[in-house]
C-alpha positions in Angstrom: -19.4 9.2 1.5 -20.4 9.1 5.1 -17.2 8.3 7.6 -17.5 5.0 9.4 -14.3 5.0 11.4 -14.4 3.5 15.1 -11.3 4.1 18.3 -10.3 1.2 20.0 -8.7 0.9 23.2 -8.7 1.9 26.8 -7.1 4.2 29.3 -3.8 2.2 30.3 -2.6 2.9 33.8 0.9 5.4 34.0 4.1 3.2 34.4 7.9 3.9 33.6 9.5 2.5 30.8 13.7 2.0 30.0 14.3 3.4 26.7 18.4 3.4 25.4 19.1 4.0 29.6 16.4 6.3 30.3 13.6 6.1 32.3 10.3 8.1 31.4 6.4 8.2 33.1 4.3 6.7 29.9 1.5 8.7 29.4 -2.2 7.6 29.3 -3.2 5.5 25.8 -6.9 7.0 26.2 -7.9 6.5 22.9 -8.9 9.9 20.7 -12.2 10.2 18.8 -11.6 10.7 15.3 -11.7 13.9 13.7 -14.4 15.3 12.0 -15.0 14.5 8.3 -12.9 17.2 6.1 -14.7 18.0 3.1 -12.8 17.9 0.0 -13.4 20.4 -2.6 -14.9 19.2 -6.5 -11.7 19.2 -7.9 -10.3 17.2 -5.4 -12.9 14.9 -5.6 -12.9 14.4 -9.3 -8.9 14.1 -8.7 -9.4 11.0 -6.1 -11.7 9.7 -8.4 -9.6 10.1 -11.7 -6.8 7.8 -9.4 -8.9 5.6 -8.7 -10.0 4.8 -12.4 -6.5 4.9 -12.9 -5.7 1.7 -10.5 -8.8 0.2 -12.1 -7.5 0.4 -15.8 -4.1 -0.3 -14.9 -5.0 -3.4 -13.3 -7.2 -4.8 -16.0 -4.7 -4.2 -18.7 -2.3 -6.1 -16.0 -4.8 -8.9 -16.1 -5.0 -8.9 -19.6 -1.1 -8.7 -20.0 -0.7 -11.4 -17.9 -2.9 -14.2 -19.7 -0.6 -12.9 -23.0 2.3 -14.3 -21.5 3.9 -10.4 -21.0 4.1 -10.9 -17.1 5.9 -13.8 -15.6 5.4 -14.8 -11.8 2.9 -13.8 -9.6 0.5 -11.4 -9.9 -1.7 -9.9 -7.3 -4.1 -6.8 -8.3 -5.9 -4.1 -6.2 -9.0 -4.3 -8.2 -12.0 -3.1 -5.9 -9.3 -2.0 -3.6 -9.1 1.4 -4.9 -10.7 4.1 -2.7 -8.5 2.5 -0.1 -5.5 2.9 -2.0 -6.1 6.4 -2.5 -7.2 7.1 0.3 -4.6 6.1 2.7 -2.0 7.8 -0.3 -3.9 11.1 0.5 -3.0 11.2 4.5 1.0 11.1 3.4 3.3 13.6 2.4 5.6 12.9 -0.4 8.6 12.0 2.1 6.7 9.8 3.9 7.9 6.7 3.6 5.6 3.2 2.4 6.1 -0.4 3.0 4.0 -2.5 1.3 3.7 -6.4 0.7 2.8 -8.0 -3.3 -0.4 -6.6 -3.8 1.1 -2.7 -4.4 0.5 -1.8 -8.0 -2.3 0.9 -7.5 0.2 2.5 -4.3 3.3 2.9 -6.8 0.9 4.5 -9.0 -0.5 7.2 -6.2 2.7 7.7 -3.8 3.5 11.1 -3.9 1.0 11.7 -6.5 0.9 15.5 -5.6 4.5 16.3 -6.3 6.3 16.9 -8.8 5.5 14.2 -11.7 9.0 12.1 -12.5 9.8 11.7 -16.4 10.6 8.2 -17.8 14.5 8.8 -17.1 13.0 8.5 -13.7 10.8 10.5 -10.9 12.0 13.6 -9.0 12.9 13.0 -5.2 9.9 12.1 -3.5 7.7 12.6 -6.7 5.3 10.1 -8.6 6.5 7.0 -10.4 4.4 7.0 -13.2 2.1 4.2 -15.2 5.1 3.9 -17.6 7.5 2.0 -14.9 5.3 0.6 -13.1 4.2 -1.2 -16.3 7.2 -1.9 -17.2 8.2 -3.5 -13.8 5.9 -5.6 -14.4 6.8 -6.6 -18.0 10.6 -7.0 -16.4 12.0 -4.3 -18.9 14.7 -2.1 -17.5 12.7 1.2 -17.4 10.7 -0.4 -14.7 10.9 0.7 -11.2 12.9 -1.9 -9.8 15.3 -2.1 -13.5 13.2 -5.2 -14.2 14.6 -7.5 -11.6 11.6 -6.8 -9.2 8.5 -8.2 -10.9 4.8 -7.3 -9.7 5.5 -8.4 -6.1 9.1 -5.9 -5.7 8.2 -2.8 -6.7 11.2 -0.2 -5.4 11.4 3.5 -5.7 13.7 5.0 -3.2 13.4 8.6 -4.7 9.3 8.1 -4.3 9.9 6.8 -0.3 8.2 3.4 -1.6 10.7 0.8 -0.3 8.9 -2.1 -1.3 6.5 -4.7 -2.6 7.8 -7.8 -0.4 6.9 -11.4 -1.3 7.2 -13.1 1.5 3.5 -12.6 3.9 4.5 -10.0 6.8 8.3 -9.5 5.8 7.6 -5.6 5.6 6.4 -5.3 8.9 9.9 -5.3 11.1 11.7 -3.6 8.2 8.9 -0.7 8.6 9.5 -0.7 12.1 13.2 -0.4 11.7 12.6 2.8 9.7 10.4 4.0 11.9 13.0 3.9 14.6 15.6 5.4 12.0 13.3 8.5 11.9 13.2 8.8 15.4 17.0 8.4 16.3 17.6 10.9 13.8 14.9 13.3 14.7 12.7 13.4 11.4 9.1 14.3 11.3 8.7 11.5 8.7 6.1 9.0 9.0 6.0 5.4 8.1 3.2 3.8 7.0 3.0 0.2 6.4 0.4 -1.9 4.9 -0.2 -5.8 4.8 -3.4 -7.7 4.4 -5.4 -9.3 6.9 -3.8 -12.6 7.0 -0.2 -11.0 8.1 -2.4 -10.2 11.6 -1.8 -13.7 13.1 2.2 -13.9 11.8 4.5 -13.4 14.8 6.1 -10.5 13.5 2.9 -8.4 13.4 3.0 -8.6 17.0 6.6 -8.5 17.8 6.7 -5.5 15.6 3.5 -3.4 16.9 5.1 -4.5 20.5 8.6 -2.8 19.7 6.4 0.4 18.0 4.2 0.5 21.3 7.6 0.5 23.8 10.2 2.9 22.3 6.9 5.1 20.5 7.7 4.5 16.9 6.5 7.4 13.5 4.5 4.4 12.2 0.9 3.5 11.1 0.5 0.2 10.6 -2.7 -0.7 7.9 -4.5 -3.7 7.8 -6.3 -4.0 4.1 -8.9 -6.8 5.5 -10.3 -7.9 2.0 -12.1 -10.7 4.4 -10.2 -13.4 3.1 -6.5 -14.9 3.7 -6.1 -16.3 -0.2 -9.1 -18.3 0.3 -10.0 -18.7 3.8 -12.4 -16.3 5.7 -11.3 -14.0 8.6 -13.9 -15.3 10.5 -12.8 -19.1 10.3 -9.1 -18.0 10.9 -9.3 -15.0 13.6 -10.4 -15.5 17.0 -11.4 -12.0 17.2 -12.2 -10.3 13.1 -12.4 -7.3 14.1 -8.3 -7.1 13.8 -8.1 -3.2 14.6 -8.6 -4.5 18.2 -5.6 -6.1 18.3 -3.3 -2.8 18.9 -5.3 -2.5 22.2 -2.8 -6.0 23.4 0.1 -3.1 23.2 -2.0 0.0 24.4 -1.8 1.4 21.0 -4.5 3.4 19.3 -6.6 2.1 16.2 -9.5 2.1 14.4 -11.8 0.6 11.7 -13.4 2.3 8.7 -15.1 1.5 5.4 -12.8 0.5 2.9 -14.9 1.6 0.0 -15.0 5.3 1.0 -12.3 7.1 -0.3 -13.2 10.1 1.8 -13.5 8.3 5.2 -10.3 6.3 4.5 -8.4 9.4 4.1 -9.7 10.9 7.1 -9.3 8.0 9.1 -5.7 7.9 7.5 -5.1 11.5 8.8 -5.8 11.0 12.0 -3.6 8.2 12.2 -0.4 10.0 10.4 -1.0 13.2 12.2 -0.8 11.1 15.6 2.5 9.2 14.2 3.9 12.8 13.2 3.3 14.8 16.4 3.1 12.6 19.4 5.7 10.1 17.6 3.1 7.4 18.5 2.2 4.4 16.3 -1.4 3.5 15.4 -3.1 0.6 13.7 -5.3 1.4 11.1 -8.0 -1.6 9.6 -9.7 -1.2 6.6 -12.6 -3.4 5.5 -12.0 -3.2 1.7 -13.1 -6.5 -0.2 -11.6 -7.7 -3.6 -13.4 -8.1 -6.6 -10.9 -11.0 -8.1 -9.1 -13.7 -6.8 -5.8 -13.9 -4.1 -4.1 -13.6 -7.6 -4.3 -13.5 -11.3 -4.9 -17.0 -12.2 -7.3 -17.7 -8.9 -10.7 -18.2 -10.4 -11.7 -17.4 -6.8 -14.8 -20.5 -6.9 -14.8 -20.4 -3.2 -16.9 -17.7 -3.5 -21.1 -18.4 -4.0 -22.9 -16.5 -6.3 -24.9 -14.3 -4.6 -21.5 -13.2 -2.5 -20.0 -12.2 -5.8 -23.1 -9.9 -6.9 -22.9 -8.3 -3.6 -19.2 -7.5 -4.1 -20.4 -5.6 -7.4 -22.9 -3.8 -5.6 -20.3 -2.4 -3.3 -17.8 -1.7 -5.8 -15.7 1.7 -4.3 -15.6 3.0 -8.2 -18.7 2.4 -8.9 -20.1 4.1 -5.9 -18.0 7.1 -6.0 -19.0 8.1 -9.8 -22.2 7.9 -8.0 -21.2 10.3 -5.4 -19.8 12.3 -7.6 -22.9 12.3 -9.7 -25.2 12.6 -7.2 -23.4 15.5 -6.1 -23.3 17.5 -9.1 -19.6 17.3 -9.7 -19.3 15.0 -12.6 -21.7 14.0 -15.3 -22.0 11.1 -17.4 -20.3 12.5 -20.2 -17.0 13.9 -17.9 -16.7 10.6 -16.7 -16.9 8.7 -19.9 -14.0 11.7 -21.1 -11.8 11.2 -18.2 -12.4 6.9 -18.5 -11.3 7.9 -22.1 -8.2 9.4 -20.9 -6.7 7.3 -18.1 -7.2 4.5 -20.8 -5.0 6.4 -23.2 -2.6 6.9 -20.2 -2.7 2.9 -19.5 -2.4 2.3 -23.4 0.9 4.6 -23.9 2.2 2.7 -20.0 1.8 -0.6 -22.1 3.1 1.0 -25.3 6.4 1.9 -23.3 6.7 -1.6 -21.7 6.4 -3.4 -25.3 9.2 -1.3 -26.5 11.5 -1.8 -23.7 14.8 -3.3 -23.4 15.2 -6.9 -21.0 17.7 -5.9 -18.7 20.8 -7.5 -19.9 22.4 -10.2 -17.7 25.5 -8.5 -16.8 23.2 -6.5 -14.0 22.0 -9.2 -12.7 23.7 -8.7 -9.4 24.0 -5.0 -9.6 21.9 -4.6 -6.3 22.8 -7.9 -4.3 24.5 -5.4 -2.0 24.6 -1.4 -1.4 28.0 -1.2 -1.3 30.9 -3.5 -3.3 31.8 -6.6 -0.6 34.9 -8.4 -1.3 34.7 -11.8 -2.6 31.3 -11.0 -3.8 30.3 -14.1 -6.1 29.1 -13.2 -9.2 29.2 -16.6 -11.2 25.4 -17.5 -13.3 24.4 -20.7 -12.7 26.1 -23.5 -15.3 29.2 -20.6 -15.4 32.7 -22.5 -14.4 33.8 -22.4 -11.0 37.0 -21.7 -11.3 38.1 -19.2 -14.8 40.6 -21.0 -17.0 
């Protein structure tokens, strides 16, 4: 799992810059060559692997759940996605926070997936949602994550730092930024990451937002997941330049590229980037090439694609090739990887188990979370309710 990331950008010349009534000098943007390849221990390892065969079974049995008529709406899945996923959930620390837009399933299941483990009443601060609501989410029950009212494209857990799923293309981007510059007024050493897919690159607020991040030095790391195609149209027929890591050197901000399917180089790649946002309070744009193995969504047959471009995409399937790895390595055999396959898929089973046997929320919450705080004159009337109480 060789690391494949690449800097972008160029020395920028010092200048002065007003920031809330101050001027500063703006240091050099030189870019910094990544650092080295950490190498992660066997249990580790077998740890990044085991999530990432979670995400894959979790998203199957989502596919499947879907065609029974137990999801409603959209549904968008990370399948062939995975040692991206984990990898970029490996850079953060648990009170990091994580934007993310409606293909997120296989992120609620990894963020902060090294603290403490929440039970189904829900997760401890800054601790792991579980399979079990995320499931349910999806199945609209009110153990899920966002009380049911979310769906697959909302998924909400302030206690994990995951402050959304967003449905509309490139709406998490200036919220991440305003959190970003929350940290910063108050001083944290928190980091946010957002991630969007490679469409959300050529949306004005991508650029207005990375512009703000570059002038006032923002905590954030913005991640593009370039699965090479915007629903169905390729980068390369819809970007000028493809290569959409290059685009953070318009603002004099650092970035890089790397290998979507290596779980290892991803997290290094991702640790450079955090580390940078952390102690220099800088932001940085991260790409990663990371194709799907599916359609945009659920019901997108995905016939845009030839056949011989769908047999590569199994060849280069991250899961695949990290059992592989692994194998190759010496760290996990044939028969612990059908155990632990054996395993997550009882963990996905009981997740589904729990969502069958949930409660609908009931229709008296349905405007429970229209605001944070009571408003006065807040309107609670469901449509075909009288205007005006008799």
């Amino acid at each position: 799992m060789a690391e494949t990331t690449r800097s972008a950008g160029r020395a920028a010349p010092a200048r002065t810059r007003r920031t809330r009534g101050t001027t500063t000098p703006r240091a050099k943007t030189a870019a910094t060559p990544p650092a080295p390849p950490q190498v992660a221990d066997a249990a580790t390892l077998v740890g990044y692997y085991r999530q990432m065969l979670l995400i894959r079974r979790f998203e199957e049995r989502a596919a499947r759940a879907y065609t029974e008529a137990k999801i409603g709406g959209y549904c968008h899945l990370n399948l062939g996605e995975e040692a991206t996923v984990v990898g970029l959930m490996a850079a953060l620390r648990p009170d990091d926070y994580l934007f993310t837009n409606y293909r997120e399933h296989g992120y609620a299941l990894t963020k902060g997936f090294n603290a403490v483990a929440g039970g189904r009443e829900g997760p401890s601060p800054h601790g792991q949602i579980g399979a079990d609501r995320v499931m349910a989410e999806l199945y609209g029950r009110s153990t899920g994550v966002s009380k049911g009212w979310g769906g697959s494209m909302h998924l909400f857990d302030a206690g994990a730092r995951l402050l959304g799923g967003y449905g509309i293309v490139g709406g998490q981007v200036p919220l991440a930024t305003g959190a970003a510059l929350a940290v910063s007024y108050k001083g944290g050493d928190e980091v946010v990451m957002c991630h969007m897919g490679d469409g959300t690159a050529a949306i004005g607020a991508f650029h207005e937002s990375l512009n703000i991040a570059g002038l006032w030095d923002l905590p954030v790391v913005f991640v593009v997941i370039n699965n090479g195609l915007g629903m169905g149209t390729t980068v390369e027929n819809s970007a000028a330049e493809p290569e959409l890591y290059r685009r953070g050197a318009a603002y004099r901000m650092e970035s890089a590229r790397v290998d979507g399917t290596d779980v290892i180089a991803v997290r290094d790649a991702a640790r450079v980037a955090v580390e940078r946002a952390r102690a220099e309070s800088k932001p940085y744009l991260l790409e990663t090439t990371s194709p799907r193995l599916k359609g945009h969504s659920v019901v997108d047959p995905a016939r845009y694609r030839s056949k011989e471009e769908k047999e590569a995409l199994k060849a280069a399937d991250p899961l695949a090739r990290t059992a592989l790895d692994l194998a190759e390595a010496g760290i996990l055999s044939h028969d612990d990887r059908d155990a632990l396959d054996a395993e997550v898929t009882a963990e996905i089973d009981a997740a589904a188990a729990f969502a069958d046997e949930s409660p609908a929320p009931e229709v008296s919450t349905l405007f429970d979370y229209t605001y944070a705080t009571p408003v006065p004159g807040e309107l609670r009337r469901l449509p075909a309710d009288p205007v005006f109480s008799s």
